[in-house]
N, C-alpha and C positions, 0 to 999 in steps of 0.2 A: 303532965307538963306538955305545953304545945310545942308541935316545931315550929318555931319562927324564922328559919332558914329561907333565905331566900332562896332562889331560881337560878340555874346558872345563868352567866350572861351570853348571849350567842354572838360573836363575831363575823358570821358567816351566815347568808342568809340562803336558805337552799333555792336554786337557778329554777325559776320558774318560764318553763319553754316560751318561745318566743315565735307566733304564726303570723309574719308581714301577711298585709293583704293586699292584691292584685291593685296596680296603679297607672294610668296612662297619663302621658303629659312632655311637657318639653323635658325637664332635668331627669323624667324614665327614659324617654326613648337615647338621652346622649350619653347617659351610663349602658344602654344595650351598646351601644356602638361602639365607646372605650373598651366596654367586655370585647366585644370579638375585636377588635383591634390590638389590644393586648392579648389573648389569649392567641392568636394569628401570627403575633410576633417570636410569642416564645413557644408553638408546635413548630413553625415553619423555618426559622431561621436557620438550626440545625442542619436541614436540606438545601439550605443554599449551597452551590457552587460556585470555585474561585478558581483560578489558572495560576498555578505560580511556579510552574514549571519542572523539572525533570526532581525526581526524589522530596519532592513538599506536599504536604498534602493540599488537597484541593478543596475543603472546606471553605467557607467564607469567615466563618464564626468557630475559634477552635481554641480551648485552653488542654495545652498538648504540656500535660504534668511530666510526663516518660520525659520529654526532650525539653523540659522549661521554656514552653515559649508560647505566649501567645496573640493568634493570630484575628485580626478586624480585619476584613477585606484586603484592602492595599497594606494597613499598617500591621508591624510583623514588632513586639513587644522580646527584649530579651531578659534573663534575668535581673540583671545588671541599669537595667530602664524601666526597673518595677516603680518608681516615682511617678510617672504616668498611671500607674493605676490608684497611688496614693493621692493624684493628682483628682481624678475620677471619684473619688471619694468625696475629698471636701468639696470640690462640685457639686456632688447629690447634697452634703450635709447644708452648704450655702444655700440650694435652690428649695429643700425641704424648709429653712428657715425664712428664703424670701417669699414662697406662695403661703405658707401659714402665717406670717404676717402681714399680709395682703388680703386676703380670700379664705381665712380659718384654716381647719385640717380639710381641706379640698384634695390633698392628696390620700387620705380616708376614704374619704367618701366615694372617687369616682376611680385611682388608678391602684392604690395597695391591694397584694394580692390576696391576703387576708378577704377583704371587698370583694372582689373577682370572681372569687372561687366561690366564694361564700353564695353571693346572686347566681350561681350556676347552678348552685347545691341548691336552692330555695326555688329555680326557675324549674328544674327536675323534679321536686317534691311535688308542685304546682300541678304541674303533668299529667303524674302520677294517682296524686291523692286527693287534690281538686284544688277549688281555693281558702280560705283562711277559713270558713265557718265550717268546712268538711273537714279539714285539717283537726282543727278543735274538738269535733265529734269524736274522730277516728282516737283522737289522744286521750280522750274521755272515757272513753270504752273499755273498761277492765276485762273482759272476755276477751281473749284471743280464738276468733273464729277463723274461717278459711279463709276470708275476705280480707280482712288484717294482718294475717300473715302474709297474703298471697302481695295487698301494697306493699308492707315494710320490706319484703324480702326483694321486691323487683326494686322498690328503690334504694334499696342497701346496694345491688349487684350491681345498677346504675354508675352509685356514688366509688364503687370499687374500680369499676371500670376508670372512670375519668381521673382515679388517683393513680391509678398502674400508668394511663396514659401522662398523666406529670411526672409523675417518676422517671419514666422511659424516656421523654422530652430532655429531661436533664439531662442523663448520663452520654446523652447525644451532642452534647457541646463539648466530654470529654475526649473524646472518639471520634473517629471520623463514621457518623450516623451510619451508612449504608451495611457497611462491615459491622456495624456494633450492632447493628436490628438482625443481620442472618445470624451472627455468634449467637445474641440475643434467645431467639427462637428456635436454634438447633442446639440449644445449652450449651453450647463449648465457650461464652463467655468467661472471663473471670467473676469469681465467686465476688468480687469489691461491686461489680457491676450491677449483680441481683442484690446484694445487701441495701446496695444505694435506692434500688428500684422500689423495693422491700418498705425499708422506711419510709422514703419521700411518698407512698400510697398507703401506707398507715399514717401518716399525717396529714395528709388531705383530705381524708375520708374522716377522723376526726375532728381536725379544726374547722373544716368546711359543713360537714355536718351535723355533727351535736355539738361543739365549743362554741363556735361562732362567736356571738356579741361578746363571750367571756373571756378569748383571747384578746380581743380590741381592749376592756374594760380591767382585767388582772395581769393577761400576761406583756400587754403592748408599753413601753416607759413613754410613750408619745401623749397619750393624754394629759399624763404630769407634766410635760413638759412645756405644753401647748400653750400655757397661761401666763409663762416668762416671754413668748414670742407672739400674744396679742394683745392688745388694748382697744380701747372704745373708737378706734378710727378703723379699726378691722371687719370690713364683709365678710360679716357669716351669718347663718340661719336665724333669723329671729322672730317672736310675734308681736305683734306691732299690741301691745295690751292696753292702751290711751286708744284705741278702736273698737278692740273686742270686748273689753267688758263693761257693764256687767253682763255675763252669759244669761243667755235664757234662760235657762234650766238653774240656775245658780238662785240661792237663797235671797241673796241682796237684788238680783231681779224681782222677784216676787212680789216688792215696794217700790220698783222704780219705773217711772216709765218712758226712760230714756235706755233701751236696750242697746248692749251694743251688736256686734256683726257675728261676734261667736254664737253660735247655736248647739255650742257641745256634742257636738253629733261624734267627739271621737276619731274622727277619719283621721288625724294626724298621727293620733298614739296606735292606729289598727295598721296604717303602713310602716313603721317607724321599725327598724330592723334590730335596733340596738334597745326597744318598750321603753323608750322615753317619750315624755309626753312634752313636748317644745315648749306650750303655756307657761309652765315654769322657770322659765329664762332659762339661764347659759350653761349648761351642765357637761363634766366631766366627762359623761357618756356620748356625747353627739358628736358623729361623723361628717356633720354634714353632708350627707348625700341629699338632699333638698327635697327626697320623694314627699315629705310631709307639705311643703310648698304645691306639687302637681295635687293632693288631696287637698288641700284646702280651697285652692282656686277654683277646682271643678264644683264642688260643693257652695263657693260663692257664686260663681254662674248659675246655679240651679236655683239662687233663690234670690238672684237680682241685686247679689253686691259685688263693688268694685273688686277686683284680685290684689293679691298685694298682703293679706291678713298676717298670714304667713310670709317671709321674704327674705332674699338675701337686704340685709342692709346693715348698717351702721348704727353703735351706739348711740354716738355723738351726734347724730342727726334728728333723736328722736325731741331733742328741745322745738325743734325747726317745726317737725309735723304734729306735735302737737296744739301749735299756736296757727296750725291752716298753711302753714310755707311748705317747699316743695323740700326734698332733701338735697344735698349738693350733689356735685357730680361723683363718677365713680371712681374719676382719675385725680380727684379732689383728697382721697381718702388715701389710693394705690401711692403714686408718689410723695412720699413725705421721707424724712429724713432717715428712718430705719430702713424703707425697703430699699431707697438707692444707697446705700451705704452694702446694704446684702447684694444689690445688682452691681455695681461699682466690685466688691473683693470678687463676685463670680465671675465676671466681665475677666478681672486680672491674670485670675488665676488661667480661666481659659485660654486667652491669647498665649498666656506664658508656655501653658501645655503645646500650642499651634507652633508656635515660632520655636520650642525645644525640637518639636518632632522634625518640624522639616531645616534643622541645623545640623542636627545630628548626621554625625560619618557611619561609614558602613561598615566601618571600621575597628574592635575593639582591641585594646591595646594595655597589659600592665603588665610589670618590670618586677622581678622579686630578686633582688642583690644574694649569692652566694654570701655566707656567711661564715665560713669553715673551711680554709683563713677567712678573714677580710680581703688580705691580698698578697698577691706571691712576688717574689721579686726573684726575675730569670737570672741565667749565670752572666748574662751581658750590662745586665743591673738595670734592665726595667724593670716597671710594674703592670702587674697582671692584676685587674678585677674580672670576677665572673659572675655572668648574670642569668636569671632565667627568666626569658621571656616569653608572652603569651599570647597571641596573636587569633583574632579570630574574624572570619570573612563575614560580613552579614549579610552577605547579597546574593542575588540567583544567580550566581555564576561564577566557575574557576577565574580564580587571578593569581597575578603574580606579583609580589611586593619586597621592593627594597630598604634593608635595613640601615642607618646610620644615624652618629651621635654626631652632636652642635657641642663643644665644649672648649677645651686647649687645641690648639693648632698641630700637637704634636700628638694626639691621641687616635690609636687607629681603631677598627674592630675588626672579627672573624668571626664568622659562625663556626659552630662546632659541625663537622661532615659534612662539608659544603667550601669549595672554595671562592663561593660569591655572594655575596651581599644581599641578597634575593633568595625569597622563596617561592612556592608556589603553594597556594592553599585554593583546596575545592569550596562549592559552592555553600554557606551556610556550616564552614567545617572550623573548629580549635585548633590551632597547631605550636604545639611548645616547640620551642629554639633555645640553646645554651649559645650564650654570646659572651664572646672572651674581648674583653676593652686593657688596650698595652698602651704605656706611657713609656717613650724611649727616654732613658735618662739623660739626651743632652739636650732633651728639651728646654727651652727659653720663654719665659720664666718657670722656674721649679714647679713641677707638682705641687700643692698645699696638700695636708694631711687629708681634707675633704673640700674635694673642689665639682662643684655642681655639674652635671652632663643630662642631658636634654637629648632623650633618643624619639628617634622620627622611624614610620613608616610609612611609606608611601605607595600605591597602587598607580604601577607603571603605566598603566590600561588610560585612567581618566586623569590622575594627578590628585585624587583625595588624597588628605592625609591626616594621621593622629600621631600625638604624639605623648610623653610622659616624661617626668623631670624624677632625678636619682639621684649619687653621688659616687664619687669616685675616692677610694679612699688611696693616701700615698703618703710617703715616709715623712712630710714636712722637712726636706732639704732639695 
């Protein structure tokens, strides 16, 4: 009896390596540039310094976890004003949905770090192991001779180096860089510091150098995403195929003798970092990084056709250049109703983050009502509420601040070990207060049970002031 069973079915097709080949042109050399401009920002910003005076650190760029707070040059974020970074968020989430509906996944292609590291990792192979056809050979080669170990092994130590070096870059935004590189390298770090350093260069050395197109293609949710935020008015990579076919080398050439401008020669699919091949329109895999555009134009120049085969352009334009008309313009496509509606909430939110930061007191201020009584009533037949209040200085420098409440005309206050209204809080320092609020009972009109009180402090120094609304509770007679 035969088996008639079928095959399993494979789900998973095994990752067959991926060797870009060597490409010069406008949209190479401007992703060389965003590389070191990005990689420039996040080795060196760590090492900036900032002045902010006696007991602060002097970092520019500081997320200071021990003491909650952190620091952008001038602006100094406190726990309590983490909406600013919530704000910073949907910022990124808007402008990630305004430039991919404008201009594709462009932020793929030329600034994600993914991108970045990835062209570093592939610019160091290059180096090392030569270009694409040597690269091929070297992978080909089932023998491990001296020669193969001696590449893979320099380029592994390479690719380790430059992940310890990200690693280390990070944990320097934690810390203040200078102290954290001698800890660092005289091991007296914390053991969170090597852990951190640890992983983030096992994962660079990873994703950057064997993951690559597979974290873009399985692990990244932006490619699925990418297809709810373009349509046919979106600039991104495409081939003009009302030009190039029939190919040359293509079957249906073979009887025609109306060629078009493709000559198959491949140079799209041999640069192409994620082994797509553009010809096939719009695919889930492309980043557009545009290198397949610098291959296709130099190879139109060498054999005497217009550039353009390959291009950033628009769906909806292709009716236009088919029938000989030019395509529209580029601001024809960019402003229309979804990207200014994304530029419009970005715009919003922005200002709003501008005008919070610079409204905002230096001042923090909240009230927590004694509950254990409500409230005492003295032997002279007032009432007593007590409060605790929490005062904190945001600014570089000692002040001194006076406390009082806006309510009934007959309500006093006292701090507690203090007989004046005023305290004195250091620079960037918390200071809890117990503050005792008395209703004399022949006050006019009666206490209510709960009658509202509005406590103020003020900074004697400038006149800032904050304040917080409470309640006073009292006998209702």
């Amino acid at each position: 009896m035969s088996d008639t069973s079928e095959p399993p079915t494979v789900l998973y097709a095994p990752r067959e390596p991926i060797f870009p080949r060597r490409v010069s042109g406008f949209f190479r050399n401007l992703k060389w540039y965003l590389m070191a401009f990005t990689l420039g920002i996040y080795y060196i910003t760590p090492w900036l310094r900032w002045d902010r005076g006696p007991n602060l650190p002097d970092q520019a760029v500081l997320l200071d976890i021990a003491h909650r707070r952190f620091y952008f040059f001038w602006i100094e974020i406190w726990p309590h004003e983490f909406y600013f970074v919530g704000g910073l968020l949907i910022m990124a989430g808007l402008g990630l949905f305004l430039f991919t509906s404008a201009l594709g996944r462009v932020w793929c292609g030329y600034a994600c770090p993914q991108t970045v590291w990835t062209d570093l990792f592939i610019l160091v192979e290059r180096w090392i192991e030569g270009d694409r056809n040597a690269r091929l050979r070297l992978h080909r080669q089932k023998r491990w001779d001296f020669r193969k170990v001696r590449l893979r092994v320099t380029k592994w130590l390479v690719w380790l180096v430059i992940g310890l070096l990200t690693g280390g870059a990070w944990v320097f935004y934690f810390a203040d860089a200078p102290t954290l590189a001698r800890d660092l390298v005289s091991l007296n770090a914390h053991p969170i510091a090597y852990t951190t350093v640890a992983i983030l260069t096992g994962t660079t050395f990873f994703f950057g150098g064997f993951f690559r197109e597979q974290i873009c293609i399985y692990a990244c949710p932006w490619p699925r995403i990418q297809a709810a935020m373009m349509d046919e008015e979106t600039i991104t990579v495409g081939y003009r195929a009302w030009r190039g076919e029939p190919r040359k080398h293509s079957a249906e050439a073979e009887s025609s003798a109306n060629l078009g401008d493709c000559i198959d020669c491949m140079a799209c699919v041999n640069v192409c970092p994620v082994g797509i091949d553009i010809r096939d329109g719009q695919q889930m895999e492309c980043i557009t990084c545009a290198l397949c555009i610098d291959a296709c134009d130099d190879v139109m120049a060498r054999i005497g056709k217009p550039r353009g085969l390959v291009d950033y352009m628009a769906l909806s334009d292709e009716p236009l250049e088919r029938t000989g008309k030019p395509p529209r313009g580029i601001w024809t496509h960019i402003l229309r109703p979804r990207t200014i509606m994304y530029t419009t909430l970005w715009s919003l939110v922005g200002i709003g983050m501008v005008f919070a930061l610079f409204v905002r007191s230096h001042i923090d201020l909240s009230i927590a009502p004694v509950r254990n009584p409500v409230y005492v009533t003295l032997s002279d037949g007032s009432i007593r509420n007590t409060y605790d209040i929490r005062v904190r200085n945001q600014s570089n420098t000692e002040s001194t601040f006076r406390i009082f409440a806006s309510a009934h005309p007959q309500i006093r206050i006292r701090l507690e070990g203090s007989p004046y209204e005023s305290l004195t809080i250091g620079a960037q320092e918390l200071q809890r207060q117990r503050v005792y609020v008395t209703a004399a009972p022949t006050s006019e009109p009666a206490i209510s049970e709960r009658t509202p009180v509005r406590f103020w402090v003020e900074d004697l120094a400038n006149g800032d002031r904050a304040h917080k609304d409470t309640v006073f509770f009292g006998t209702g007679n």
